[in-house]
N, C-alpha and C positions, 0 to 999 in steps of 0.2 A: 846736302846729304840727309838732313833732318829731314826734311819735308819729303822726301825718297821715301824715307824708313817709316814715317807716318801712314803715306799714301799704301804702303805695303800691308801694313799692319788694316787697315780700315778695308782693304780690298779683301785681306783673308777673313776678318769677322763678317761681313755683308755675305761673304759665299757661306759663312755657318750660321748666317742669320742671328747675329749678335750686335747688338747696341752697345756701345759703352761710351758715355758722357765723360769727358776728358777734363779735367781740373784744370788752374793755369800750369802751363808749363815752370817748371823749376829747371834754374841753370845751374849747378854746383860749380864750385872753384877747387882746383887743385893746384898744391905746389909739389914738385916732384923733384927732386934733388938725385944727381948723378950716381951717387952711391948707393948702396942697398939694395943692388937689381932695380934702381931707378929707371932706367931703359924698356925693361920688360913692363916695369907698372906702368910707363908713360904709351906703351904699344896697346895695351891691351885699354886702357879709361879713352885713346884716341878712338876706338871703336864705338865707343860709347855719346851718342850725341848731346847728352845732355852735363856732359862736364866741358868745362874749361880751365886752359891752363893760365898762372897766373905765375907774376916775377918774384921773387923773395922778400920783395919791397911790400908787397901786397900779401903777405902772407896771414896776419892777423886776421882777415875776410875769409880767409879760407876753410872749406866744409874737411878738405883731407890734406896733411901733410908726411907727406914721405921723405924721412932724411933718414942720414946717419947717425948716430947718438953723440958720433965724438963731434958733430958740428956744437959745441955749445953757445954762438953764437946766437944761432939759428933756434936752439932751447929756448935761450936767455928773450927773445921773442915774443914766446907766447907769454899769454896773460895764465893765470892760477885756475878761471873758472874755464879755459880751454883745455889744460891739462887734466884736469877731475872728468871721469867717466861720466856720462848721462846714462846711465840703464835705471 
């Protein structure tokens, strides 16, 4: 489906006469937990080729996690410098 979406994308720049050098590809990781309109978030990043879904076991790797808050489990997980914003 990636390579679809690629071959799409290079076919429409070529008809406008547009170059564009592509960086390595990035694969992001998601963990998406059932609660919280989990379902819609998990429907709408599966559109998305360049994320993947990952197990709760593997959560730490992960670029986005969507849970519920009352999972404190699944809190108790993350590290300090995952929690603190980057902006």
């Amino acid at each position: 489906m990636f390579t679809q979406y690629r071959e799409f994308l290079l076919t429409i720049c070529l008809t406008n006469r547009i170059v564009i050098v592509a960086e390595d590809e990035a694969i992001y990781k998601a963990y998406i937990c059932k609660g919280n309109n989990g379902l819609l978030i998990k429907s709408i990043f599966k559109t998305r080729p360049w994320w993947s879904f990952r197990n709760a076991g593997e959560m730490e790797s992960c670029q986005l996690v969507w849970t519920e808050w009352k999972r404190n489990k699944s809190m108790a997980q993350l590290t300090p410098a995952a929690l603190s914003p980057s902006l």
